[in-house]
LOTI-895161 format. One record per residue (C-alpha): x, z, y; residue in three letters. Coordinates in steps of 0.2 Angstrom, whole numbers, padded with zeros to 4 digits, always signed. Each point is the difference from the previous one (the first is absolute). Last residue first. Layout:
# LOTI-895161
XZYAla
...
//
This chain:
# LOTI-895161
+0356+0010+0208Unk
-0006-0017+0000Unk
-0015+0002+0003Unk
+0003+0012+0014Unk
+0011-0013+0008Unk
-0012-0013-0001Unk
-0012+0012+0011Unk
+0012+0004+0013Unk
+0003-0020+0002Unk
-0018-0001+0002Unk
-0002+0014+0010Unk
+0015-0008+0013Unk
-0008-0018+0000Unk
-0016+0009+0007Unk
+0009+0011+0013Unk
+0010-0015+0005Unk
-0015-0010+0002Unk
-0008+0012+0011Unk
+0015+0005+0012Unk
+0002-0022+0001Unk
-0021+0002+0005Unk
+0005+0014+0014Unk
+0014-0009+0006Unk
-0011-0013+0002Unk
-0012+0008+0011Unk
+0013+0008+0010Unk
+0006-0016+0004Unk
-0017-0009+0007Unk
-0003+0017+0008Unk
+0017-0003+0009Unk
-0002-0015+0004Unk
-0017+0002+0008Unk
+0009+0014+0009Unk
+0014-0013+0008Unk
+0009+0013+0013Unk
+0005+0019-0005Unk
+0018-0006-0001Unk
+0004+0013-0011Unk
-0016-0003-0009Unk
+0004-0019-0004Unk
+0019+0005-0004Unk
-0005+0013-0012Unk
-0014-0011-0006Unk
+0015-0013-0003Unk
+0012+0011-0010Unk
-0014+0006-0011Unk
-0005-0019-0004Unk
+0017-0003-0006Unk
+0001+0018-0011Unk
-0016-0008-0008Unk
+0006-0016-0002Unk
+0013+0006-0009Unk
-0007+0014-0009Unk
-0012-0016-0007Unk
+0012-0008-0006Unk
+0008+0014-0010Unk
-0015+0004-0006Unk
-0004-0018-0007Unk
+0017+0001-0007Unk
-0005+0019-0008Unk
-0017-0009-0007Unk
+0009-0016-0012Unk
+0014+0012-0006Unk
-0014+0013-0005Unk
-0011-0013-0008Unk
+0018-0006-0011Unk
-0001+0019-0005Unk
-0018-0002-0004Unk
+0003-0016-0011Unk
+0014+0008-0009Unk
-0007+0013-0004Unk
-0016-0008-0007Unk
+0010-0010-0010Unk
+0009+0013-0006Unk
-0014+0011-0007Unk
-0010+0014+0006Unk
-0003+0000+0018Unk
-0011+0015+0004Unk
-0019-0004+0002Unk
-0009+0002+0016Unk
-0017+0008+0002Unk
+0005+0016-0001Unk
+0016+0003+0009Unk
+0018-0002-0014Unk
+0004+0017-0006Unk
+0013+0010+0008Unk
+0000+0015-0012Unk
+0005+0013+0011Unk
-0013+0012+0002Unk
-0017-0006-0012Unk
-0006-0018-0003Unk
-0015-0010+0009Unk
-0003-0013-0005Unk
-0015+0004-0007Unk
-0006-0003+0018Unk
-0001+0013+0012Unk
-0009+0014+0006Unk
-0018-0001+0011Unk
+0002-0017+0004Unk
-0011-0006+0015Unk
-0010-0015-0006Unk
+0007-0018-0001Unk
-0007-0003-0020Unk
+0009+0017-0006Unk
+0017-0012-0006Unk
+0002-0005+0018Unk
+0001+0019+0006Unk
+0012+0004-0011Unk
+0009-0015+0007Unk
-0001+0004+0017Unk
+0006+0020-0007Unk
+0015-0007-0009Unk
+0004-0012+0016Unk
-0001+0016+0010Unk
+0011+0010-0010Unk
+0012-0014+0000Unk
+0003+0000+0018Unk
+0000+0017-0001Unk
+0018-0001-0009Unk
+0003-0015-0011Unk
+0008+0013-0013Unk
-0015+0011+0001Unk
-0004+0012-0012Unk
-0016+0005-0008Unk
-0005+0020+0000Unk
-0016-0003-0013Unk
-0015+0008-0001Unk
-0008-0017+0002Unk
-0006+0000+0018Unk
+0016-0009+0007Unk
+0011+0015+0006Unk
+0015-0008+0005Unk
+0020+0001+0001Unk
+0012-0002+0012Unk
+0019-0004+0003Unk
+0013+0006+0011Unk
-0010+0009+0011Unk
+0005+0003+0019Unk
-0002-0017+0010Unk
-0012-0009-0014Unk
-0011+0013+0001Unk
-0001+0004+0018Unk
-0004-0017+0002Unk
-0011-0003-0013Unk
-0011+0017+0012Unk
-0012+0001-0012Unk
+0008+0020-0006Unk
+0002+0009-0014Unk
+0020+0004-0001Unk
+0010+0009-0014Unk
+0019+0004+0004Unk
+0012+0008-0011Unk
+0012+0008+0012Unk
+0018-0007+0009Unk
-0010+0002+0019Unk
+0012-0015+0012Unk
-0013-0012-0002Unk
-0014+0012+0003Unk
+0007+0006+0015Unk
+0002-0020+0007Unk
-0019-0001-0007Unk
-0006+0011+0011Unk
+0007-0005+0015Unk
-0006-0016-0003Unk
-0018+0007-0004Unk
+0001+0007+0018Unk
+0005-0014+0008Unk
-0014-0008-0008Unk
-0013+0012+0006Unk
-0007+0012-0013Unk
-0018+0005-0002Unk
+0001-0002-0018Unk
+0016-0005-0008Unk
+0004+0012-0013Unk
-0016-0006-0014Unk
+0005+0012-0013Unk
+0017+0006+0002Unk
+0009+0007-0015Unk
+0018+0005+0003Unk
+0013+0007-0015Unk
+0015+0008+0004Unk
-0006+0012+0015Unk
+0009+0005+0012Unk
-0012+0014+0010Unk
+0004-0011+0016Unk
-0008-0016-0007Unk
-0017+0009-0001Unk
-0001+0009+0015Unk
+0005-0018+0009Unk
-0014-0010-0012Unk
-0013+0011+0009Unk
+0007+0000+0017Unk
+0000-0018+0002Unk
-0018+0000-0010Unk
-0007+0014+0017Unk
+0010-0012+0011Unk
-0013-0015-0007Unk
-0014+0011+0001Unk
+0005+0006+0017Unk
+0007+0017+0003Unk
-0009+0013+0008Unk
-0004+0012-0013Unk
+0021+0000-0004Unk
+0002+0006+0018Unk
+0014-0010+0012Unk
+0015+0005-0001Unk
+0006-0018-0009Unk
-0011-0007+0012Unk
+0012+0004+0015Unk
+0014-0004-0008Unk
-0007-0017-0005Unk
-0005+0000-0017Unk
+0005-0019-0009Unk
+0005+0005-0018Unk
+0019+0001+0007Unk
-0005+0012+0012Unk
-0008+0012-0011Unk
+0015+0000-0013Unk
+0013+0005+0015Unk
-0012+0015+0006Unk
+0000+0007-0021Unk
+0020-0003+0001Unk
+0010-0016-0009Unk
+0012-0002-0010Unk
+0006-0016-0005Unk
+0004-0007-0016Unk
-0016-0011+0003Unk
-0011+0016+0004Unk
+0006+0017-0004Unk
-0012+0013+0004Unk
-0001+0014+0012Unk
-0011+0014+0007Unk
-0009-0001-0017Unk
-0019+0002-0004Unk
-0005+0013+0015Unk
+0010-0012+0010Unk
-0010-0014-0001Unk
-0016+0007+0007Unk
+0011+0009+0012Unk
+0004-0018+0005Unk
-0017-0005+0003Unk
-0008+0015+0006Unk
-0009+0013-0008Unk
-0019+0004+0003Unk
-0004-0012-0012Unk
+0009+0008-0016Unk
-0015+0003-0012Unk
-0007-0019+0006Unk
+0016-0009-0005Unk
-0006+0003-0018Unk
-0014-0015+0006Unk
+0011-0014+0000Unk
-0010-0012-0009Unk
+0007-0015-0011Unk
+0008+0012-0010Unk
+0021+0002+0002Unk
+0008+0007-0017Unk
+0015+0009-0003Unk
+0007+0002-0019Unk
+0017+0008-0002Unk
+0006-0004-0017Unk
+0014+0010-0007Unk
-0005+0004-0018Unk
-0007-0018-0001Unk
-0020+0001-0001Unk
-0009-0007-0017Unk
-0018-0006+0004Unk
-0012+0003-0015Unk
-0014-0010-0011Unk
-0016+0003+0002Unk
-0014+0002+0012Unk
+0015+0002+0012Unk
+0003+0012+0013Unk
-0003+0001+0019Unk
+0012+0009+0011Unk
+0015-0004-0012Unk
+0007-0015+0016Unk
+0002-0013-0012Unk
-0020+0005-0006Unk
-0002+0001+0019Unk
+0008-0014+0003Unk
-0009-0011-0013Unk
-0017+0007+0007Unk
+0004-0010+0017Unk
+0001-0015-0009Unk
-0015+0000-0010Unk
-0007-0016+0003Unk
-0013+0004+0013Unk
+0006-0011+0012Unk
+0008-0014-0006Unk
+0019+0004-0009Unk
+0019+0002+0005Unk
+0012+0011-0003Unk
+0018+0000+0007Unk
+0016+0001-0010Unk
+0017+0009+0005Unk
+0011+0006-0013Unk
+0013+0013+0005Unk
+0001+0010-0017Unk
-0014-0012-0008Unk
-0018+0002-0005Unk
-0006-0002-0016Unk
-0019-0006-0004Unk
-0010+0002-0017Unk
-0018-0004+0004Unk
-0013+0005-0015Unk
-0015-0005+0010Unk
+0003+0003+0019Unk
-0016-0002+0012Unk
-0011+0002-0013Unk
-0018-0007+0006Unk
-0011+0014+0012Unk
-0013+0014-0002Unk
+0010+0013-0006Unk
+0018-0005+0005Unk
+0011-0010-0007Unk
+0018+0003-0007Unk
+0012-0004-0015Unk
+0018+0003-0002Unk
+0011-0006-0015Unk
+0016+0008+0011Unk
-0002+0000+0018Unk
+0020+0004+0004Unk
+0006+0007+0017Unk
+0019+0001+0004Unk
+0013+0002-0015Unk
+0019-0005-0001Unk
+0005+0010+0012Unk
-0008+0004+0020Unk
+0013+0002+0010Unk
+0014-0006-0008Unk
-0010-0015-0005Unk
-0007-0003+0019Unk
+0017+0001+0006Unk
+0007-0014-0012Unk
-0016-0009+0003Unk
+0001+0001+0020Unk
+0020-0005-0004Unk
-0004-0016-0009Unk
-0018-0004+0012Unk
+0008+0000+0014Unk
-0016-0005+0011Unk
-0004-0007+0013Unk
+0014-0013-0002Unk
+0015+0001+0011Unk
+0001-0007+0017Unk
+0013-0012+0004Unk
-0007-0015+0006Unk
-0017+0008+0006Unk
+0000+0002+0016Unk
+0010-0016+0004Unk
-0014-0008-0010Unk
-0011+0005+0018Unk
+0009-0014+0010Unk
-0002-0014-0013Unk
-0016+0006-0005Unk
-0009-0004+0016Unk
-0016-0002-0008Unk
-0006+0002-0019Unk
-0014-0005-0004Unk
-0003+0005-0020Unk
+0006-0013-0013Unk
+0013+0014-0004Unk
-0014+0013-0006Unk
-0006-0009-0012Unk
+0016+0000-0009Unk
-0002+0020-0003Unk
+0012+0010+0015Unk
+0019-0001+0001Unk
-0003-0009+0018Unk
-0013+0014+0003Unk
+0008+0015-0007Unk
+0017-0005+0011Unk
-0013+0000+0013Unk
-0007+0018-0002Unk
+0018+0007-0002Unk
+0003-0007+0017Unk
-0015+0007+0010Unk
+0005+0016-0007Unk
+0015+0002+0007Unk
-0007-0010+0015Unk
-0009+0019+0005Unk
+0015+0011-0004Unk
+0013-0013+0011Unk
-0009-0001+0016Unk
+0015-0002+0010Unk
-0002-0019+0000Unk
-0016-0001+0009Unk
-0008-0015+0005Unk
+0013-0014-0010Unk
-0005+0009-0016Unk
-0016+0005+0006Unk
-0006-0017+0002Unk
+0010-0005-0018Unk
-0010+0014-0010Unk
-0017-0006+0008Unk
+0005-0018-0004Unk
+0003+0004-0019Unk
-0014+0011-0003Unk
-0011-0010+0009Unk
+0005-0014-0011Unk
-0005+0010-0015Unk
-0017+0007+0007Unk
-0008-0017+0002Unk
+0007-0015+0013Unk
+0001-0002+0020Unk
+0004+0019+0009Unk
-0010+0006+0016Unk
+0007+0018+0006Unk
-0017+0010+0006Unk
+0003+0015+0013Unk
-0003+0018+0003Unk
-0004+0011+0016Unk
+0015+0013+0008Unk
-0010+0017-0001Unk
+0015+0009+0005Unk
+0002+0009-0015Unk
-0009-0009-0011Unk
+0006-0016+0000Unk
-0009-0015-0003Unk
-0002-0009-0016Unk
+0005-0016-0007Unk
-0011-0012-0009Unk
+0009-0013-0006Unk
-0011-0018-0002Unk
+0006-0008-0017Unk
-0005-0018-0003Unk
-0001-0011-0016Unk
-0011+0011-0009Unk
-0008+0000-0018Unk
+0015+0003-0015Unk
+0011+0008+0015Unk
-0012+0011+0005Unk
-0010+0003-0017Unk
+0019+0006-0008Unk
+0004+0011+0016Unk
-0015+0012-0004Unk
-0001+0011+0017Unk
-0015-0010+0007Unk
-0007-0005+0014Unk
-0008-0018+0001Unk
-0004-0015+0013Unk
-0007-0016-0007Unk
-0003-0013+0008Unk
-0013-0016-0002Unk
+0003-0018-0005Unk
+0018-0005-0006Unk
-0004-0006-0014Unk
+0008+0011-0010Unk
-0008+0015+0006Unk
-0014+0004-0015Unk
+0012-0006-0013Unk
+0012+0014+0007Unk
-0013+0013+0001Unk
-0005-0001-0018Unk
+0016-0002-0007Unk
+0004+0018+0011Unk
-0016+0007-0005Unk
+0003-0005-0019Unk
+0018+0008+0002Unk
-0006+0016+0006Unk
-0014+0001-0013Unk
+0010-0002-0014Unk
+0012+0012+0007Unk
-0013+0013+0002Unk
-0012+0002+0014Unk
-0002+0019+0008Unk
+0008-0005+0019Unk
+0005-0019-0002Unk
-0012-0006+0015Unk
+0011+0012+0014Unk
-0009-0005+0014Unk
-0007-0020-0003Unk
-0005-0011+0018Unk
-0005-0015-0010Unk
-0004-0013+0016Unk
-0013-0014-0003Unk
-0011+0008-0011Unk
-0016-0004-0010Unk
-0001+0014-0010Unk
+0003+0000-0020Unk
+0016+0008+0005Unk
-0006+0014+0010Unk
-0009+0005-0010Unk
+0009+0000-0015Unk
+0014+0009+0010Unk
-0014+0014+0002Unk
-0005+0000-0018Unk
+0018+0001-0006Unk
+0004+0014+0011Unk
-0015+0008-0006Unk
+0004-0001-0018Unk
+0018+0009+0005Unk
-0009+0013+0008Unk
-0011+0005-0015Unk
-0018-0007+0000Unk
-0018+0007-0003Unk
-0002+0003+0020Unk
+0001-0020+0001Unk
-0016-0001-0012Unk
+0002-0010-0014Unk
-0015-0015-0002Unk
+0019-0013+0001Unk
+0007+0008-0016Unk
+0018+0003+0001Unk
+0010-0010-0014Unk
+0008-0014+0009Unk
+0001+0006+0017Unk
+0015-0007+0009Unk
+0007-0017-0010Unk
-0017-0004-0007Unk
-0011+0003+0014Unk
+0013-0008+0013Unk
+0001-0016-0013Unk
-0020-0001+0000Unk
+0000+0001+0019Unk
+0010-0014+0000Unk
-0005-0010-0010Unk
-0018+0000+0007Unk
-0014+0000-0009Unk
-0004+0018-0001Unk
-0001+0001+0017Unk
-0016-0009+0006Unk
-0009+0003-0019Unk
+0001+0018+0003Unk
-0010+0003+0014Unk
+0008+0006+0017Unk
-0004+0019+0004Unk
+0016+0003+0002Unk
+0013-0010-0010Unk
+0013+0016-0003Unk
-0006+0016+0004Unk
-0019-0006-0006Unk
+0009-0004-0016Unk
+0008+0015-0002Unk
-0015+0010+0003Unk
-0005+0009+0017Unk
+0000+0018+0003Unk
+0017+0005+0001Unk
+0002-0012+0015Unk
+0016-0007+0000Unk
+0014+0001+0017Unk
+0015+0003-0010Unk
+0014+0008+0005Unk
+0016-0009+0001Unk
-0011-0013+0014Unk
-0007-0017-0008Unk
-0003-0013+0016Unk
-0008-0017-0002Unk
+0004-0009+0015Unk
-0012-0016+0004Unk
+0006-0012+0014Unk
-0014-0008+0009Unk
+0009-0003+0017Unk
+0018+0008-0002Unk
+0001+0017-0001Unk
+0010+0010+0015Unk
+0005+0017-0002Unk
+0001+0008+0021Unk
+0012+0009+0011Unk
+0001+0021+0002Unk
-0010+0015-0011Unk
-0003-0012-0015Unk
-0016+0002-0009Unk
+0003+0002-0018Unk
-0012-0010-0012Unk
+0003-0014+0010Unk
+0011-0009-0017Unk
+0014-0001+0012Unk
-0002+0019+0005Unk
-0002+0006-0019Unk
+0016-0010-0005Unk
+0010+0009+0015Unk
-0004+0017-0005Unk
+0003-0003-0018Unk
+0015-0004+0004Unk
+0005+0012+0015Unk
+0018+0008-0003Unk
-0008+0015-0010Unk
+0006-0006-0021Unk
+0017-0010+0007Unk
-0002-0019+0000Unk
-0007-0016-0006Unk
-0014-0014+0002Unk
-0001-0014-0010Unk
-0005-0016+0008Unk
-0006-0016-0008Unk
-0003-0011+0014Unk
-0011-0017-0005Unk
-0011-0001+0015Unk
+0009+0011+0015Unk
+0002+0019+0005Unk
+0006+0004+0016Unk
+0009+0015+0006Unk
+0003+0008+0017Unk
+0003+0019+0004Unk
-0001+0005+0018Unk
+0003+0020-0005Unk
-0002+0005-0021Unk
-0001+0018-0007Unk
-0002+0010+0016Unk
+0000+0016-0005Unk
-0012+0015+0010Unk
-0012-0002-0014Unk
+0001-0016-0009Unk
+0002-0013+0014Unk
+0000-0020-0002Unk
+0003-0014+0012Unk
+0000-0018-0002Unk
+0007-0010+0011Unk
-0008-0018-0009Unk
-0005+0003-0017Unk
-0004-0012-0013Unk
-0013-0011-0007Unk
-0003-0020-0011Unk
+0013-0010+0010Unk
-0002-0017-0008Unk
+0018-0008-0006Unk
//
């Protein structure tokens, strides 16, 4: 296995904090890494130094001979001057890139509808984002160095970038090293975690890198059983870590076909832990609290001046306790749904009916009402909402609350002006918590978070009894805190979604299919409004006996396949444990991993396909 670059005793200072001291990495063909850990322990930091956009302040980044890194930073680099296609391809002439599959597959799966004569200083952030992955993508790369790529992209985006990235790698030429804080694209795209931990601060004590073999599920799992044996005492953080892995082993099917190393040890974490969520007694609060009406969009329409109707005689109830998450492309009108929810913004006609004891809290994707109280610090900032609140049947002071959203003491007195985005969205969602609502719409809640953070998160979240509307791309996020989820498809229609977002993004492949292969602006006619479960364009419900039987008999045939191939999955996980353990045979091992990656590939297949038969049927 060819080493393609690392770092050998690298140093890095920030100021007067030493961030890393004698740190050694290496990066070899085939490695898919994702990197993770607290906002400010050095990721970023770290990416830019590999990629030589950082010079280090101690030891050296080595490329292999010839190697070709293609770096895209959070912030793009674009000159607002130059066309989208200049951006992109250069000043290369069409005929040399038009050509090629490849280029033609990052075209259409990124920047379908922008127009390659626009200026960059036209474009909204998220277009911009697009371009610069495109970029980078249609470049000849040897090493993907990606920070934060699923910033502004919807979830259709999200999972084309991880197909995308996955095909890219599976022959085992080139690495990939990514940050990101969206857990689905980890473990959907990587199969090894690296830990960034950060220094302390008080006595300047520099941070480190844990290595972990798999995607984000197997790090969860070997992370929790390392700190179990590490520290025992350290009972409020593994709390956490628990409830996170009885998700994952509840989790969708996919999920199970995940690596998963060391399970024996970590399923003693898990054996007894209850659900996430009890959902009978969360209902029977919820209903006390809030009665028998929440928020109802009745016979409601909506569009603005100059665009399409976003809602077009919509009638949608939501539910004492109910938890449903929204999803859409961008532009589909999500965010205007929560404010027609939310009263701000009201209907072209029809009308939303409010219970008499609705509470309605919402968190915008900005944060900037934190601005009128920046002088205050972080738990004052609390406090002026509620000194205490009752958390899991628990109650808990303004100081308590701060901690367990991840504020040291000493940054929980630290200036509200001071904070850092992601604290500055920490703070945001704790203000809103601690004024009790009962019913919660967050419109895209997981920017600038760490994962530890979004875990901590979503432990509060499964504890809060309210009605719960989420916007977000985050799948994972989704599928750990929503019950079920519904789309905005382009045809005025709310559509709900049995299958989940898998099933959103099969309705919006095929809507693309029906338009000739083009990007879809809504979808097929399909399409039918909230909750009537339609079969996806494209594919006809079974009708008659015969075709029942035969798609039953199909399903038979596809979960033996499956069950084989778990098998030989769970065989081959056993081995690259034991081939990385032993850190020995590494042609082996990429032979292995290479495999594993093809059996993860079938399964997915087989798995739609079985998905797809059951929603005939049903």
């Amino acid at each position: 296995m060819a080493h393609l670059l690392g770092a050998e005793a690298l140093d890095i200072v920030v100021g007067s904090r030493p961030l890393f001291r004698g740190l050694t990495l290496g990066l070899e063909d085939g490695a898919r890494v994702g990197v993770v850990g607290r906002n400010g322990a050095g990721k970023s930091t770290l990416l830019a130094a590999l990629a030589r956009r950082r010079r280090p302040d101690g030891g050296r980044v080595t490329w292999t001979t010839g190697v070709r890194v293609e770096f895209v930073a959070q912030g793009d680099e674009l000159d607002p001057a130059v066309t989208v296609r200049h951006a992109i391809h250069g000043d290369s002439p069409e005929f040399e890139w038009a050509t090629k599959a490849r280029v033609r597959d990052v075209h259409r799966g990124l920047i379908p509808e922008l127009d390659l004569e626009t200026r960059i200083g036209e474009l909204s952030g998220g277009q911009r984002r697009r371009v610069a992955l495109a970029a980078a993508l249609t470049s000849p790369y040897d090493v993907l160095v990606l920070d934060e790529p699923t910033n502004h992209l919807d979830v259709e985006a999200v999972a084309w970038l991880a197909g995308h990235l996955s095909s890219r790698y599976s022959s085992g030429k080139g690495a990939l090293l990514v940050v990101t804080h969206d857990r689905w694209f980890l473990d959907a795209v990587c199969t090894r975690m690296w830990e960034v931990i950060g220094g302390r601060r008080d006595d300047l004590t520099p941070g480190s890198v844990d290595t972990y073999e798999g995607g984000y599920a197997a790090w969860i799992l070997a992370r929790a059983e390392r700190e179990r044996l590490a520290t025992q005492g350290a009972q409020k953080r593994e709390n956490v870590l628990r409830k996170e892995l009885a998700w994952l082993r509840r989790g969708p099917p996919a999920r199970t076909s995940k690596p998963r190393f060391r399970i024996d040890a970590a399923e003693a974490l898990v054996a007894n832990e209850p659900p996430p969520r009890d959902e009978v007694s969360l209902t029977k609060l919820a209903t006390a609290r809030l009665g028998k009406d929440v928020l109802d969009l009745e016979n409601v329409s909506f569009a603005y001046a100059t665009g399409p109707k976003i809602l077009d005689g919509v009638t949608w109830r939501l539910a004492p306790g109910e938890r449903v998450g929204l999803v859409g492309v961008n532009g589909a009108g999500k965010s205007t749904v929560l404010r027609l929810l939310e009263g701000s913004l009201a209907p072209v006609s029809g009308r939303l009916k409010r219970g008499k004891t609705v509470v309605v809290a919402s968190l915008s994707q900005d944060a900037s009402e934190l601005d009128e109280i920046s002088r205050l610090r972080v738990v004052e900032a609390v406090a002026q909402v509620r000194e205490r609140v009752e958390v899991g049947g628990k109650e808990m002071t303004a100081s308590q609350l701060t901690e367990r959203l991840g504020f040291s003491h000493d940054r929980a007195w630290t200036p509200v002006g001071e904070l850092s985005g992601g604290e500055r969205r920490r703070l945001q969602l704790m203000r809103i918590l601690v004024g009790e609502p009962n019913v919660l719409l967050l419109d895209e809640p997981t920017n600038d978070l760490d994962t530890d953070t979004l875990a901590n998160i979503e432990d509060l979240l499964d504890a809060w009894p309210g009605t719960l509307v989420v916007v977000s791309h985050d799948r994972y996020l989704l599928e750990r805190v929503t019950d079920h989820q519904v789309a905005l498809l382009g045809d005025g229609q709310i559509r709900d979604l049995p299958g989940g977002v898998d099933e959103y993004l099969r309705l919006r492949a095929a809507a693309r299919e029906a338009d000739g292969g083009g990007e879809a602006g809504g979808a097929g006619s399909g399409a039918g409004g909230a909750g009537h479960g339609v079969a996806g364009p494209g594919r006809a419900a079974v009708t008659d006996a015969a075709q029942e039987r035969a798609a039953r008999k199909d399903m038979q045939r596809l979960e033996r396949q499956l069950e084989r191939l778990s098998a030989q999955t769970a065989k081959l996980e056993a081995e690259l444990a034991k081939l990385s353990a032993d850190g020995g045979d590494f042609q082996r091992l990429a032979a292995a991993a290479a495999e594993f990656a093809d059996l993860n590939a079938q399964y997915d297949e087989l798995e739609t396909r079985w998905l797809e038969l059951l929603e005939d049927l049903d």
